[in-house]
matplotlib code that plots the C-alpha trace (Angstrom):
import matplotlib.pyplot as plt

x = [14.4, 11.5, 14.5, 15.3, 11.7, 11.1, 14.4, 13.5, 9.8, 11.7, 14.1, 11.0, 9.1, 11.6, 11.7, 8.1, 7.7, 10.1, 10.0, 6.6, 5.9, 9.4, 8.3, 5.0, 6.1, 8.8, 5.7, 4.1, 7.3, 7.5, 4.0, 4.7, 7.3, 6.2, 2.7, 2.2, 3.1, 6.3, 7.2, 9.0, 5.4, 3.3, 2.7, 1.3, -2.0, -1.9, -3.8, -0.7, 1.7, -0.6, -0.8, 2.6, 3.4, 0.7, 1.8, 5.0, 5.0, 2.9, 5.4, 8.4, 6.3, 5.4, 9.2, 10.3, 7.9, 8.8, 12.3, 12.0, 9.7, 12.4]
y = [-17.8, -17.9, -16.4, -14.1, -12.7, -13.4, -11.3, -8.8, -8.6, -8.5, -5.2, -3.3, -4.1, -3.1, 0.3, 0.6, -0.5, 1.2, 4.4, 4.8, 8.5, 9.1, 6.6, 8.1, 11.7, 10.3, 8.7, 12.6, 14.3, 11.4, 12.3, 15.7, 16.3, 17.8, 19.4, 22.9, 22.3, 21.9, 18.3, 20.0, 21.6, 18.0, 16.3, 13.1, 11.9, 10.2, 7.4, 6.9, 7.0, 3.9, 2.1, 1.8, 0.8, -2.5, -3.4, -2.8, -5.0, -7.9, -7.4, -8.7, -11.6, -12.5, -12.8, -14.3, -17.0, -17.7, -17.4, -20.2, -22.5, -22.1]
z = [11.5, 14.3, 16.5, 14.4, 14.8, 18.8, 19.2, 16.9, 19.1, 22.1, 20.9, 20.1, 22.6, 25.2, 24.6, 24.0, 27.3, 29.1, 27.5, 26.1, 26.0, 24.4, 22.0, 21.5, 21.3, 18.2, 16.8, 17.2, 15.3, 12.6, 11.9, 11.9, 9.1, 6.2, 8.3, 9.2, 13.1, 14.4, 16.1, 18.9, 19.3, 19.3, 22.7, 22.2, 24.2, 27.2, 25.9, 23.2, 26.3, 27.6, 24.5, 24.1, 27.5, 26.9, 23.3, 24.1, 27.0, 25.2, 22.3, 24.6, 26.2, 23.4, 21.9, 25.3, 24.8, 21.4, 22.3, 25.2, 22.6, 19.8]

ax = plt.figure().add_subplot(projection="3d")
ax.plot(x, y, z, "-o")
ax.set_aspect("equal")
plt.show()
């Protein structure tokens, strides 16, 4: 079950760390539906773009290590 979870870490984080604009501007049209502005509109903050790059990043290590432990 443990890796189950370390994998499932690892396939997030991945893509939030490649790719963490696109991931961020998603996050900015998610959060969009059903509000007055259009998601093709929304451009997420640079700080997001960031954010996801790190967690994303420490998501994966962390499911690498868990996957080596396990």
């Amino acid at each position: 079950m443990e890796s189950l979870a370390a994998l499932l870490l690892v396939v997030v984080g991945v893509p939030h760390a490649v790719w963490p604009f696109e991931a961020a501007k998603l996050r900015e049209r998610i959060d969009a539906v059903g509000s007055r502005r259009s998601g093709s509109e929304s451009e997420p903050k640079e700080w997001a773009g960031r954010l996801n790059r790190v967690l994303g990043a420490g998501l994966s290590l962390v499911g690498v290590a868990l996957l080596i432990v396990a």
